[in-house]
N, C-alpha and C positions, 0 to 999 in steps of 0.2 A: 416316592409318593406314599403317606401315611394313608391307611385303611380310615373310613369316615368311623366316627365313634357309635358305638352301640347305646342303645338304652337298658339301665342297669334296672330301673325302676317303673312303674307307673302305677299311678294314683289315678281311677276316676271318679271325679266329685259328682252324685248325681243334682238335677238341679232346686233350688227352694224348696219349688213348686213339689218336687215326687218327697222328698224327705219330711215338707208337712204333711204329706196323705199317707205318708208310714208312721205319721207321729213321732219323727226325729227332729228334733232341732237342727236347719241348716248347716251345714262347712261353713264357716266365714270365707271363703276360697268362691264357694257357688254363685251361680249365676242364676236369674229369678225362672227361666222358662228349658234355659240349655244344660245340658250334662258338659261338663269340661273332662278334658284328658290332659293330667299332666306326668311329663316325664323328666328322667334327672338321666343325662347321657352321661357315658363313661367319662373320665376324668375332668367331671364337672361337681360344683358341689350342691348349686341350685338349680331344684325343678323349674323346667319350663312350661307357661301353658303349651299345648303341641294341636288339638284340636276341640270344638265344640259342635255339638250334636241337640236334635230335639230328641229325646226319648222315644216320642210314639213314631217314628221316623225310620233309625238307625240303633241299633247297640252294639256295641262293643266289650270285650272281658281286658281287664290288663295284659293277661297272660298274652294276648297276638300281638302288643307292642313290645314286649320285653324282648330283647336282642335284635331290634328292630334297628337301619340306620334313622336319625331325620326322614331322611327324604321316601324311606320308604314307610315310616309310619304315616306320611301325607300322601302317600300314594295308595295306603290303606281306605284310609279316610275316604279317598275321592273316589275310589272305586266300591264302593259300597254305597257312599251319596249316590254315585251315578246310577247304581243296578237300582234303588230306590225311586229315582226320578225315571226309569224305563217301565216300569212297573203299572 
């Protein structure tokens, strides 16, 4: 049995919304209210979207999904949603 693949890369796109209050022109990629995280897993050649976030919510850096598998960068995700929603 093959080890699950790693994440070589990640992108997160923040959303419209923070990029015009920085006075950036949006990612074509962005989403109007959510931050997107995308990843490109090893011997893959296209990015995935993998999760989306509201800003004043959750953050995240790339650098905690890099060598991450799938399933544990949504285990990331849900466990930091969750400590959020305990909050």
């Amino acid at each position: 049995m093959s080890a699950a693949p790693r994440v070589r890369t990640c992108r997160i796109v923040p959303s419209a919304e923070t990029a015009r209050a920085r006075g950036q022109p949006p990612d074509p990629d962005a989403a109007v209210f959510e931050a997107r995280v995308f990843v490109r897993l090893a011997g893959e050649a296209a990015e995935r979207l993998c999760v989306s976030y509201y800003e004043d919510e959750l953050s995240f850096r790339a650098e905690e999904f890099v060598g991450l598998t799938w399933d544990e960068c949504l285990a990331l995700y849900h466990d930091r949603d969750a400590a959020y929603l305990r909050e």
